[in-house]
ChimeraX commands (.cxc) that place a marker at each C-alpha (Angstrom):
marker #1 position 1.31,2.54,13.88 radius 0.5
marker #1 position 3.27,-0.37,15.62 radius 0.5
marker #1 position 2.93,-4.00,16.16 radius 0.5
marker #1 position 2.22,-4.28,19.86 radius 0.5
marker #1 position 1.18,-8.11,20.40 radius 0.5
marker #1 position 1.83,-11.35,18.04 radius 0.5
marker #1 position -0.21,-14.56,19.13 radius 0.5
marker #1 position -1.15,-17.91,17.66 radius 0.5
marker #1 position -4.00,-20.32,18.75 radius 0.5
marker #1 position -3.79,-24.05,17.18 radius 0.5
marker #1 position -7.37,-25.39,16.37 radius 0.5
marker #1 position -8.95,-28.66,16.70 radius 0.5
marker #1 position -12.33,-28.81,15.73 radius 0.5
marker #1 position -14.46,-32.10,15.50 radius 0.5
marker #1 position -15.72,-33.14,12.20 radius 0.5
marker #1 position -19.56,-32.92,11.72 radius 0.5
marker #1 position -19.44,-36.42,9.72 radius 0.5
marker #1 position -16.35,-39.04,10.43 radius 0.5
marker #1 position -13.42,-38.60,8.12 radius 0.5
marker #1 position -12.93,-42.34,5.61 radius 0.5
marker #1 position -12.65,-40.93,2.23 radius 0.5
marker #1 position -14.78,-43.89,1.60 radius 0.5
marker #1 position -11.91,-46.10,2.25 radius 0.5
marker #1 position -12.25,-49.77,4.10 radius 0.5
marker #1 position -10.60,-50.28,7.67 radius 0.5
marker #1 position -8.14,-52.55,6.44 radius 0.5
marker #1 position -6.74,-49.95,3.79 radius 0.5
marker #1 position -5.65,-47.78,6.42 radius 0.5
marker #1 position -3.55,-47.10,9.76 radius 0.5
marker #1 position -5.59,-45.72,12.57 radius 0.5
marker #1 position -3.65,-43.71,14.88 radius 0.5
marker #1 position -6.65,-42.14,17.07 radius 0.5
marker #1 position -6.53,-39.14,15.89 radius 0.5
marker #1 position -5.09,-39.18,12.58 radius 0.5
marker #1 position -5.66,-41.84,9.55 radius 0.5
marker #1 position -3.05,-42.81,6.90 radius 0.5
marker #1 position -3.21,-45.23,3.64 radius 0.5
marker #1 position -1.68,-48.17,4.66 radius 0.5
marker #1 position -0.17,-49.21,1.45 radius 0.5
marker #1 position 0.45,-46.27,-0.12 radius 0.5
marker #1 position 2.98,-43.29,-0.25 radius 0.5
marker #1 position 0.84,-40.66,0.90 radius 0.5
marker #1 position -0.28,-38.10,3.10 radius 0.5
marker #1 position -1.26,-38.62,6.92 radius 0.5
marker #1 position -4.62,-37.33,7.40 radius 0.5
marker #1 position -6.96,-35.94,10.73 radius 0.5
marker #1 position -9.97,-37.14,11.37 radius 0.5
marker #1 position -11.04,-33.87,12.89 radius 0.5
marker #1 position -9.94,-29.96,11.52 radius 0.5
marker #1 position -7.21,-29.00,12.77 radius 0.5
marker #1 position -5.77,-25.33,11.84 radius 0.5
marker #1 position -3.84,-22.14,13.57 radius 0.5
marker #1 position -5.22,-18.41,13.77 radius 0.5
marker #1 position -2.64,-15.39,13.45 radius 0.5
marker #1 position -3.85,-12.44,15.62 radius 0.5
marker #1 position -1.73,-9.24,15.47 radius 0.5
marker #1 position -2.56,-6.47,17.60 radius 0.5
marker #1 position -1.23,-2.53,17.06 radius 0.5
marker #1 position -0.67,0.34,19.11 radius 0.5
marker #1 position -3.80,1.62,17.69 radius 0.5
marker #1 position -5.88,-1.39,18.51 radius 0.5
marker #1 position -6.34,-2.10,15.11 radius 0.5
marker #1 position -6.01,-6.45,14.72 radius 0.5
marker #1 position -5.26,-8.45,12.57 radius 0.5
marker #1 position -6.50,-12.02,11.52 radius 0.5
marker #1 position -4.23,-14.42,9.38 radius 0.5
marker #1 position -4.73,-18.47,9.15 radius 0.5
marker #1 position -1.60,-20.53,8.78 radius 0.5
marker #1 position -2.18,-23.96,7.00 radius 0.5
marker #1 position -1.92,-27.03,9.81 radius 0.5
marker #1 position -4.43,-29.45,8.35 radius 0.5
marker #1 position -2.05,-31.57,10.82 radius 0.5
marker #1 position 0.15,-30.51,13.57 radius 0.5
marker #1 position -1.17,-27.42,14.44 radius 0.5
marker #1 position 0.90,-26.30,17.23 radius 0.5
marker #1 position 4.19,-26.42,14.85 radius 0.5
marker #1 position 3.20,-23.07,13.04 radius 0.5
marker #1 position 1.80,-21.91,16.35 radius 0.5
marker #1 position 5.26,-22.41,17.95 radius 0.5
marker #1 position 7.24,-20.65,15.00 radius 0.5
marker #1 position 4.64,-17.45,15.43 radius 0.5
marker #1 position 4.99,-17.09,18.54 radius 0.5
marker #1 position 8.39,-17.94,19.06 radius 0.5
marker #1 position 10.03,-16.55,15.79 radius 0.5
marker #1 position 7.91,-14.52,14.04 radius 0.5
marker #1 position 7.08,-12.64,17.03 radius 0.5
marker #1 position 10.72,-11.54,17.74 radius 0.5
marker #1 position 11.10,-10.39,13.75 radius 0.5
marker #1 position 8.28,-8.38,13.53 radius 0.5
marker #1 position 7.53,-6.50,17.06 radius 0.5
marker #1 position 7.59,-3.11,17.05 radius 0.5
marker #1 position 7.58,-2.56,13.47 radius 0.5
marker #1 position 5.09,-0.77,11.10 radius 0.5
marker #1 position 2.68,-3.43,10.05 radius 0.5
marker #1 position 2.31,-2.17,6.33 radius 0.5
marker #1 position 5.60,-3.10,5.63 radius 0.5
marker #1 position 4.05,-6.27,4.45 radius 0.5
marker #1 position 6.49,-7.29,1.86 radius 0.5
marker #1 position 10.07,-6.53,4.08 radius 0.5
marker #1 position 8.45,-8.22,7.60 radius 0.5
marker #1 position 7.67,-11.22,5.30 radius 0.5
marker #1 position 11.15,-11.66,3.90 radius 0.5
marker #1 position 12.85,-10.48,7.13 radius 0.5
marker #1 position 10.95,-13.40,8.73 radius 0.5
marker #1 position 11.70,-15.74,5.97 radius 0.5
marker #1 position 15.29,-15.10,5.80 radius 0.5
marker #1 position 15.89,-15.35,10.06 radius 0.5
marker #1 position 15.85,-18.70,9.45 radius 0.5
marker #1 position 17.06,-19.83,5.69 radius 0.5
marker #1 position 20.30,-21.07,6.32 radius 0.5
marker #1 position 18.93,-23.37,9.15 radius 0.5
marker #1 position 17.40,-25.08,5.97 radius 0.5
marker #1 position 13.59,-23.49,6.88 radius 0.5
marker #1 position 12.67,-22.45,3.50 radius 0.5
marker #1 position 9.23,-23.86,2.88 radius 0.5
marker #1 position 6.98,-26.45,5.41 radius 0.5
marker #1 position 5.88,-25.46,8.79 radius 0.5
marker #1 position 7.87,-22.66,8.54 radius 0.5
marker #1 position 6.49,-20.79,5.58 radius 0.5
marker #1 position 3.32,-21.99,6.40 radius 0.5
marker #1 position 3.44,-19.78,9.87 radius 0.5
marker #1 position 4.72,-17.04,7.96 radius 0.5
marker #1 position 1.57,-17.01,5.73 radius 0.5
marker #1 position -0.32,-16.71,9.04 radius 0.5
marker #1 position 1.42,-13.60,9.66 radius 0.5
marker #1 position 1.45,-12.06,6.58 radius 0.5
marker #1 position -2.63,-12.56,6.31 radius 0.5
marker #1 position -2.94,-10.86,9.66 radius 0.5
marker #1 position -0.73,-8.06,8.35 radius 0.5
marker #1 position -2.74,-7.27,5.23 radius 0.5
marker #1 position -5.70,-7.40,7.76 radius 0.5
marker #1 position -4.68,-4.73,9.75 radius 0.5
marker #1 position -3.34,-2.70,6.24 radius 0.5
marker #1 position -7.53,-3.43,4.83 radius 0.5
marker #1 position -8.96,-2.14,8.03 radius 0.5
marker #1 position -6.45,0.95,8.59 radius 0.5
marker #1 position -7.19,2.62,5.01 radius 0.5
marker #1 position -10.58,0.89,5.52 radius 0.5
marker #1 position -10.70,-1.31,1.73 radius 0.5
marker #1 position -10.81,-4.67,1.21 radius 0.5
marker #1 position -7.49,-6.74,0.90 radius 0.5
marker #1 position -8.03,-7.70,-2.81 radius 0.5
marker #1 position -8.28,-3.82,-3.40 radius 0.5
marker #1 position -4.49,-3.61,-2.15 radius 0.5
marker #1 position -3.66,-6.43,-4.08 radius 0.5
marker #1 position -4.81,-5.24,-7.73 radius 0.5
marker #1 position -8.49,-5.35,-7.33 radius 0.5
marker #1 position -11.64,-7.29,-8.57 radius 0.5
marker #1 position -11.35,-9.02,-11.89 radius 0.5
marker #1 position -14.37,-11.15,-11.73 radius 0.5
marker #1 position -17.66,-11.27,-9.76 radius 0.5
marker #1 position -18.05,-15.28,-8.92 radius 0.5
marker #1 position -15.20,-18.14,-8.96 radius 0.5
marker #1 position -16.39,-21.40,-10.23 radius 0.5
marker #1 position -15.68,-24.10,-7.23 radius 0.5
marker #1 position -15.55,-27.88,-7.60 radius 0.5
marker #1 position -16.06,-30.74,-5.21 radius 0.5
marker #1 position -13.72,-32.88,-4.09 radius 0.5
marker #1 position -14.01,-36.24,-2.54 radius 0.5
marker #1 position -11.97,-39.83,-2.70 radius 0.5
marker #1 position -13.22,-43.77,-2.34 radius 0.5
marker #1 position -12.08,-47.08,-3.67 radius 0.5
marker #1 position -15.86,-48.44,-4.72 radius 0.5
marker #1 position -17.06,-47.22,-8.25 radius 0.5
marker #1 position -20.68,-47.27,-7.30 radius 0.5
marker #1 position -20.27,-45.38,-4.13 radius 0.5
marker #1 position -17.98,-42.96,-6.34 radius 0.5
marker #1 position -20.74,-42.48,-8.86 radius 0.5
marker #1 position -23.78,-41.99,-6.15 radius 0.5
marker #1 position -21.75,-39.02,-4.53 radius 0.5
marker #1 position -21.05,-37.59,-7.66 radius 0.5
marker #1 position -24.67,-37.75,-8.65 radius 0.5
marker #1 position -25.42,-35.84,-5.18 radius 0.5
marker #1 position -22.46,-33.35,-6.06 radius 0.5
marker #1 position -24.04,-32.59,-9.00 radius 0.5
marker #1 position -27.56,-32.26,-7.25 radius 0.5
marker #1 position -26.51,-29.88,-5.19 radius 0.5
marker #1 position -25.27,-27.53,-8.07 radius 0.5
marker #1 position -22.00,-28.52,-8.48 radius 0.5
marker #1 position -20.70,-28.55,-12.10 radius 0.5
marker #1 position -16.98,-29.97,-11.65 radius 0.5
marker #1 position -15.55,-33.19,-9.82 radius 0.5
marker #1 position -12.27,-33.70,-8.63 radius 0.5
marker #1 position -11.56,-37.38,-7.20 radius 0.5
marker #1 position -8.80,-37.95,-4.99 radius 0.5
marker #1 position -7.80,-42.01,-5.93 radius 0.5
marker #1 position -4.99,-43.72,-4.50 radius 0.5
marker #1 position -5.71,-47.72,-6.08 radius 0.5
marker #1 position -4.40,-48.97,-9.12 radius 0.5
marker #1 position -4.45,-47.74,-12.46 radius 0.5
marker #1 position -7.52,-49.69,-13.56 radius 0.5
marker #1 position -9.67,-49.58,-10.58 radius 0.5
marker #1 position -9.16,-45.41,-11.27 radius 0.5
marker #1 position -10.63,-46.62,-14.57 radius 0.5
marker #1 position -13.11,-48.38,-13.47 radius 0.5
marker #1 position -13.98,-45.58,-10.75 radius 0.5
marker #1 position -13.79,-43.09,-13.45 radius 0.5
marker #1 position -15.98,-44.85,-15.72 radius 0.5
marker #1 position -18.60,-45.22,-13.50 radius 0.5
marker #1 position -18.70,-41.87,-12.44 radius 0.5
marker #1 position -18.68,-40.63,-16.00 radius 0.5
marker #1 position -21.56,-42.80,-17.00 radius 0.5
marker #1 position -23.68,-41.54,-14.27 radius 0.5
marker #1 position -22.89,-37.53,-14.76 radius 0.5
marker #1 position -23.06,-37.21,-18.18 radius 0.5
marker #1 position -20.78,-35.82,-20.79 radius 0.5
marker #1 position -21.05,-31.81,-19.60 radius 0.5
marker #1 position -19.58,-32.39,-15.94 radius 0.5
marker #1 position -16.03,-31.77,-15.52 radius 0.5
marker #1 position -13.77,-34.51,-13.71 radius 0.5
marker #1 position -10.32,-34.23,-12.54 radius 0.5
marker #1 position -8.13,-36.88,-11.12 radius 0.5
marker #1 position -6.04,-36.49,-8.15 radius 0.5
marker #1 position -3.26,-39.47,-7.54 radius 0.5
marker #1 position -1.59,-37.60,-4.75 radius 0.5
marker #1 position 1.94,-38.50,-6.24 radius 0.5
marker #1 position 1.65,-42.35,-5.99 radius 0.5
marker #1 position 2.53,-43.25,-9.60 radius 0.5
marker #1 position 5.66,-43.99,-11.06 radius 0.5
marker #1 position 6.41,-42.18,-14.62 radius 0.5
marker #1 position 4.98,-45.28,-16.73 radius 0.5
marker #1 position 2.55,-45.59,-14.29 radius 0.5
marker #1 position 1.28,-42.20,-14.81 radius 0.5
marker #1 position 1.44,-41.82,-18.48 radius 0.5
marker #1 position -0.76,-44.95,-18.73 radius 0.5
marker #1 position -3.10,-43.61,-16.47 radius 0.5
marker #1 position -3.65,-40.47,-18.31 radius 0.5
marker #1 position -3.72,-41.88,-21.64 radius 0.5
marker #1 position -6.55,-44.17,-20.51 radius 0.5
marker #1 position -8.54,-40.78,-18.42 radius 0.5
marker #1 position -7.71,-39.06,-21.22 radius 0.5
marker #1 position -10.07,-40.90,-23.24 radius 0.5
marker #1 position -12.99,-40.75,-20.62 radius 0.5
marker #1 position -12.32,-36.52,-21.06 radius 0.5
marker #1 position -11.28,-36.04,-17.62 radius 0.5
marker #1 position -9.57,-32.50,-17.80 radius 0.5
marker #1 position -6.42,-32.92,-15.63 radius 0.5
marker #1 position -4.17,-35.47,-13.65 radius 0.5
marker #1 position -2.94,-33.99,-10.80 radius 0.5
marker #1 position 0.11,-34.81,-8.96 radius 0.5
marker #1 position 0.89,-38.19,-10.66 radius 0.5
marker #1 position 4.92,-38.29,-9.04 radius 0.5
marker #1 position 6.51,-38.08,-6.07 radius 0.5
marker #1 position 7.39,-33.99,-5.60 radius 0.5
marker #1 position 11.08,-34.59,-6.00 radius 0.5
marker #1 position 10.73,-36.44,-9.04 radius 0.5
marker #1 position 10.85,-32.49,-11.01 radius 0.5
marker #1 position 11.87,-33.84,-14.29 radius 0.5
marker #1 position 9.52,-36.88,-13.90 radius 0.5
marker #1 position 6.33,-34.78,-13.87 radius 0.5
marker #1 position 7.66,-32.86,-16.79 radius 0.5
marker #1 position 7.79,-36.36,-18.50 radius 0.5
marker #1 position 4.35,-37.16,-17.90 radius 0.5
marker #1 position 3.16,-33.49,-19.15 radius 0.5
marker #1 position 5.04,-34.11,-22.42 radius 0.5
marker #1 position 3.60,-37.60,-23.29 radius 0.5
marker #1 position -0.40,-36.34,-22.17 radius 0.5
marker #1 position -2.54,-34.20,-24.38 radius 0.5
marker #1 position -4.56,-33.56,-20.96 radius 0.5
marker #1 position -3.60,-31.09,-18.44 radius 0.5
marker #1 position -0.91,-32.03,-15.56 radius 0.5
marker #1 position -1.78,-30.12,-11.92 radius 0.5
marker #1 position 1.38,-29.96,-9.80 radius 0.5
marker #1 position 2.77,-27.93,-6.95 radius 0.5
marker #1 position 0.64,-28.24,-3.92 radius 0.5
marker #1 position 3.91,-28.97,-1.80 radius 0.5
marker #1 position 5.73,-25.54,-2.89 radius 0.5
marker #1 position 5.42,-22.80,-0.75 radius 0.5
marker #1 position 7.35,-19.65,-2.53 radius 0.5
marker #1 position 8.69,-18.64,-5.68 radius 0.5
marker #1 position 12.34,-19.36,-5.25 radius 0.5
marker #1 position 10.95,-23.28,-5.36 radius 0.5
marker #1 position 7.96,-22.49,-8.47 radius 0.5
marker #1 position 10.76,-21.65,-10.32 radius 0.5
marker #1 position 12.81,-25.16,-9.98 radius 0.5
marker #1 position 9.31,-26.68,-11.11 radius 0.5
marker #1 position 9.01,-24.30,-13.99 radius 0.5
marker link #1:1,2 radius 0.2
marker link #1:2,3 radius 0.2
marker link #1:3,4 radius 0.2
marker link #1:4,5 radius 0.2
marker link #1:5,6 radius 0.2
marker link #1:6,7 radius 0.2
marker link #1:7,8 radius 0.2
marker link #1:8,9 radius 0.2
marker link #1:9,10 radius 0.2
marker link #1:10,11 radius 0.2
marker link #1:11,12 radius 0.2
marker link #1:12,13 radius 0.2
marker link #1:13,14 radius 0.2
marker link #1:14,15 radius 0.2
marker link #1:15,16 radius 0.2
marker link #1:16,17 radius 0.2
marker link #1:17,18 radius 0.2
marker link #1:18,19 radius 0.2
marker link #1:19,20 radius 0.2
marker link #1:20,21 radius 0.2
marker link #1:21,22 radius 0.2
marker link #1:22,23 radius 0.2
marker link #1:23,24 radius 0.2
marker link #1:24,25 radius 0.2
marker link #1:25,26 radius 0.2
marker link #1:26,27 radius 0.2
marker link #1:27,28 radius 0.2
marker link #1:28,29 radius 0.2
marker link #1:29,30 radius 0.2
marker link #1:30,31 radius 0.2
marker link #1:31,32 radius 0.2
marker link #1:32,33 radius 0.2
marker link #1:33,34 radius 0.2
marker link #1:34,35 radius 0.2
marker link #1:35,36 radius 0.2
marker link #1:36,37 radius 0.2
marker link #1:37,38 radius 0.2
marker link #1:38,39 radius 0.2
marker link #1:39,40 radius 0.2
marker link #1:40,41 radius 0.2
marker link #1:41,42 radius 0.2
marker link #1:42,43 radius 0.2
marker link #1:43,44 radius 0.2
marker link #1:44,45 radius 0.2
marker link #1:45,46 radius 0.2
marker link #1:46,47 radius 0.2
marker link #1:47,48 radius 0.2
marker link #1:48,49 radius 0.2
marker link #1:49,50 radius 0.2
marker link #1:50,51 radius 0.2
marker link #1:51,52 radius 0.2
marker link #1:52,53 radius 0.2
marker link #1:53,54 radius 0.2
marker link #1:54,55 radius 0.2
marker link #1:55,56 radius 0.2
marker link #1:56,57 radius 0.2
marker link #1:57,58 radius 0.2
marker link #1:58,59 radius 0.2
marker link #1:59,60 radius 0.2
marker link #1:60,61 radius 0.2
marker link #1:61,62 radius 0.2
marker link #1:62,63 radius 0.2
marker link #1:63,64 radius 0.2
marker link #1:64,65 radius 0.2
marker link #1:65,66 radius 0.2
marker link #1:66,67 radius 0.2
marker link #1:67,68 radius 0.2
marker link #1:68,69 radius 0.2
marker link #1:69,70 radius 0.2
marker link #1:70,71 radius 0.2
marker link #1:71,72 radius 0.2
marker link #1:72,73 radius 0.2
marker link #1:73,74 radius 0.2
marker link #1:74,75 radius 0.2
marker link #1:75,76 radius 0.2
marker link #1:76,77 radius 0.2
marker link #1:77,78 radius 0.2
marker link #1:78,79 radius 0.2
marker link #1:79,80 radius 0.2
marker link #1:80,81 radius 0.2
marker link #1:81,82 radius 0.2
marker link #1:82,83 radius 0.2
marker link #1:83,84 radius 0.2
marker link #1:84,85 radius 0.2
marker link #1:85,86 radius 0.2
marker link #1:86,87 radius 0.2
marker link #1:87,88 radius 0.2
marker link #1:88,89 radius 0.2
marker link #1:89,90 radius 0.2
marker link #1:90,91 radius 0.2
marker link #1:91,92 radius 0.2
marker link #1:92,93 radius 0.2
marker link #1:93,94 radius 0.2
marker link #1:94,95 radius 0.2
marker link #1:95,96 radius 0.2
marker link #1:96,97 radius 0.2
marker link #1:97,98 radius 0.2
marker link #1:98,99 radius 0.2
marker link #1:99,100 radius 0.2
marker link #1:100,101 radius 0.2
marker link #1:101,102 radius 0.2
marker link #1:102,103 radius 0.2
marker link #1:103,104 radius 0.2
marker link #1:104,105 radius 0.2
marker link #1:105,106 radius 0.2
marker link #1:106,107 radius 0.2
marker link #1:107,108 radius 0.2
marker link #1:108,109 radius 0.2
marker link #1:109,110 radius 0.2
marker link #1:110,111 radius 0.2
marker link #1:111,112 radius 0.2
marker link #1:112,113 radius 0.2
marker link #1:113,114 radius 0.2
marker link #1:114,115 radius 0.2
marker link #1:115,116 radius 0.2
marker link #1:116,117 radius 0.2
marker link #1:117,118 radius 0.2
marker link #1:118,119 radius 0.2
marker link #1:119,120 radius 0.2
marker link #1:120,121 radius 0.2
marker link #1:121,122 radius 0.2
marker link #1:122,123 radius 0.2
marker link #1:123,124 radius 0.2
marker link #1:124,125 radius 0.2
marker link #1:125,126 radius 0.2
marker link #1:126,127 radius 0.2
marker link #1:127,128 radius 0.2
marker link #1:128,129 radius 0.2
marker link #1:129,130 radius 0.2
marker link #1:130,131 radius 0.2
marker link #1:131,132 radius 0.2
marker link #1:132,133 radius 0.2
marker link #1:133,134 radius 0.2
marker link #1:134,135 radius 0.2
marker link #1:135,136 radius 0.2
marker link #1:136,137 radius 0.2
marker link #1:137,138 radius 0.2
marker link #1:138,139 radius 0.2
marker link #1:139,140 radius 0.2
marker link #1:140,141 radius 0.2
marker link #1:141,142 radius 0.2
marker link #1:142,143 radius 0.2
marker link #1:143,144 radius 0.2
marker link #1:144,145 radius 0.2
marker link #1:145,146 radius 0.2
marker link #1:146,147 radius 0.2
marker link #1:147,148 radius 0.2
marker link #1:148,149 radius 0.2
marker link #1:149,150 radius 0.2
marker link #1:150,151 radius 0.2
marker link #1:151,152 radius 0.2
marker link #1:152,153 radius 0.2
marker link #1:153,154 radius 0.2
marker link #1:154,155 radius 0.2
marker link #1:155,156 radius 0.2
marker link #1:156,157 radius 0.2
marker link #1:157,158 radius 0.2
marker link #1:158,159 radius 0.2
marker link #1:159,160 radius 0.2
marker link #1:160,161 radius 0.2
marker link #1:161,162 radius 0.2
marker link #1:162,163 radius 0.2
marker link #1:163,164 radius 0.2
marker link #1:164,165 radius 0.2
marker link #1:165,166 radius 0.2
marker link #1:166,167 radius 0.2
marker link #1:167,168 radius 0.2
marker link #1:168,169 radius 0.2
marker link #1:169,170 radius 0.2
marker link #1:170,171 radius 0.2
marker link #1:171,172 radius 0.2
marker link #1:172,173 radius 0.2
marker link #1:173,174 radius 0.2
marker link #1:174,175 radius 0.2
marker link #1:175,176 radius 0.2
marker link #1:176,177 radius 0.2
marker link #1:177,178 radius 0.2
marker link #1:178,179 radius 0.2
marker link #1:179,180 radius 0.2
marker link #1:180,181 radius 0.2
marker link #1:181,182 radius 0.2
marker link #1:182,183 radius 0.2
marker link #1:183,184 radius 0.2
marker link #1:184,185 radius 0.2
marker link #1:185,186 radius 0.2
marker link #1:186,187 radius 0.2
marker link #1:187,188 radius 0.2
marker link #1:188,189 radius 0.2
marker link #1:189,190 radius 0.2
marker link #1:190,191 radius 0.2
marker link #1:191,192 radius 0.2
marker link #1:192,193 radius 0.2
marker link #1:193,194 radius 0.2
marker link #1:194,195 radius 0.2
marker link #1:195,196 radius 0.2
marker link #1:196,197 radius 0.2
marker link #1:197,198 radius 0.2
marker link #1:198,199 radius 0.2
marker link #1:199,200 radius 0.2
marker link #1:200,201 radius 0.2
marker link #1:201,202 radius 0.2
marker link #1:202,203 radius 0.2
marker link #1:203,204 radius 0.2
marker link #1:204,205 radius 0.2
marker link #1:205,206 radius 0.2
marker link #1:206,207 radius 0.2
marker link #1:207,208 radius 0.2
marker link #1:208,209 radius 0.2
marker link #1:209,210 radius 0.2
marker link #1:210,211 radius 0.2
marker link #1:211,212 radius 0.2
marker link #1:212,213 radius 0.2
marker link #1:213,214 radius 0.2
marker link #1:214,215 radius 0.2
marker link #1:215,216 radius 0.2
marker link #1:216,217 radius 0.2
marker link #1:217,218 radius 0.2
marker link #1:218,219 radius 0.2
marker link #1:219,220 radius 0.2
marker link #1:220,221 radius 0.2
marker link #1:221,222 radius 0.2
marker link #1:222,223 radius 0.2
marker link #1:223,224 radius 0.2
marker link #1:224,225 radius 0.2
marker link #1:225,226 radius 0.2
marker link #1:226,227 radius 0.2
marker link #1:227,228 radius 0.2
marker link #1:228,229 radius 0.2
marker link #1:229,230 radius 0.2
marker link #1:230,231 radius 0.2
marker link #1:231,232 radius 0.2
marker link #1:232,233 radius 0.2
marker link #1:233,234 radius 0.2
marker link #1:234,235 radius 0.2
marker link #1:235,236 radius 0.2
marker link #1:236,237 radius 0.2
marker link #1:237,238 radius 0.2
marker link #1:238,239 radius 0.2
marker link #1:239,240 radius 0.2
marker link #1:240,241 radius 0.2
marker link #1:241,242 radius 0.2
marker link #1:242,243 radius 0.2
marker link #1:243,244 radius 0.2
marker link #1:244,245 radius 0.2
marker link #1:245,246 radius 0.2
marker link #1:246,247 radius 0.2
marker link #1:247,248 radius 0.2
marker link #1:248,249 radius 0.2
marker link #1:249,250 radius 0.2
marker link #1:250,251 radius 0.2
marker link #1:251,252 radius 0.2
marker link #1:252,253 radius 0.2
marker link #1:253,254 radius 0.2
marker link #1:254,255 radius 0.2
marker link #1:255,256 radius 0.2
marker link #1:256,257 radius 0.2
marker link #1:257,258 radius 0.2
marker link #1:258,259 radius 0.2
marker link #1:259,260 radius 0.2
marker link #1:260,261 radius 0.2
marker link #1:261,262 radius 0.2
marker link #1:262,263 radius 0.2
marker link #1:263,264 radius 0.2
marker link #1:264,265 radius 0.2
marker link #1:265,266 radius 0.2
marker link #1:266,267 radius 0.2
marker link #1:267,268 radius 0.2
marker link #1:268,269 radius 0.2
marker link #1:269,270 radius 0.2
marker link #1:270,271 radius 0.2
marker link #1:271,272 radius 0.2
marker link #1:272,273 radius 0.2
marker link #1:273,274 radius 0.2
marker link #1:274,275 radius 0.2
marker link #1:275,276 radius 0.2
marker link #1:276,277 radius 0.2
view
């Protein structure tokens, strides 16, 4: 079996309900199509879903589906696909998973494209490889991968604002609906979070769990503060509390918490979990 045909096709999909995050006009800059915090170090957002489908085909019409992450600039991955990826990988037997991946990965190291848009596309790829693998020895991926080691994954909602009663309503409706953990993405000071927190606390009761997303816009002090005071309002983890470069900052913040620090959402392969570890 061969690779025969490597495409990509960026997606743009319109939201059902219009992307805010529950924040005020005047908090952010509105560039028609995307959204980003005005006063704030932080990611630019879509207001619609924007993502890019892998499809490899083989010589024996088996095909492949992979998804490479583009919550923005989806044609980027699409581009390296078609135009890199594509020239690695043609021809070549598609369960050699592991070797197209780092033959595709390493085409382009020293041109400093070790993680981003690049690895991201390659991720596309290598879904759509163990695709075709799953459907040629007809089992389920996660039987190629080691198997099933649990029947049901616990999922949480996640959801940002700047109001504390609006906060605490749509937690009360997460909750409704079944959910048993919150995770709330806050980008204002350190005691509106409080305040935010609080009031979402008070109205879910002691047995939901709440986790706290800054999405890196704290400085060390900033961030130890911060979790000291969430700490006491049992909220289970503070996640990405520095900027991504700041390594030996986050380790900082983990040291002086008793609560758990998330990090890592920028990394994209080993080689850079191991820095962070």
């Amino acid at each position: 079996m061969k690779i025969s045909k490597v495409e990509a096709f960026p997606i743009k999909l319109k939201r059902e309900d219009e992307y805010t995050e529950n924040l005020r006009e005047e908090d952010m800059n509105d560039f028609g199509d995307y959204v980003i915090a005005r006063n704030q170090w932080t990611s630019i957002y879509p207001k619609h879903i924007e993502t890019t489908l892998v499809r490899i085909e083989t010589d024996s019409g088996i095909v492949g589906w992979g998804e490479a992450f583009a919550p923005v600039g989806r044609r980027t991955p699409a581009t390296v696909v078609e135009d890199i990826c594509r020239t690695v990988i043609m021809g070549h037997d598609p369960h050699d998973v592991e070797y197209l991946w780092y033959r595709s990965y390493s085409a382009m190291r020293e041109r400093g494209h070790g993680t981003g848009f690049f690895v991201d596309a390659l991720s596309g790829v290598d879904q759509a490889l163990w695709d075709i693998v799953g459907k040629s020895l007809n089992k389920p991926v996660y039987k190629l991968l080691g198997g099933r080691y649990r029947d049901k994954v616990r999922v949480y909602s996640g959801f940002g604002g700047t109001d504390p009663q609006i906060m605490a309503n749509q937690s009360a409706e997460m909750v409704r609906l079944g959910y048993t953990a919150l995770k709330l993405h806050l980008r204002v000071s350190n005691a509106r979070i409080l305040d935010i927190v609080s009031a979402v606390r008070e109205r879910v009761g002691a047995d939901i769990e709440l986790m706290v997303d800054v999405h890196t816009t704290r400085s060390v002090s900033e961030a130890i503060q911060l979790g000291r005071g969430l700490e006491k309002l049992s909220v289970s983890w503070l996640e990405a509390p520095v900027a991504p470069e700041d390594i030996s900052g986050h380790a900082e913040v983990a040291r002086a918490l008793d609560m758990d620090v998330a990090s890592g959402e920028w990394l994209r392969t080993s080689y850079e979990w191991k820095s962070l570890v």
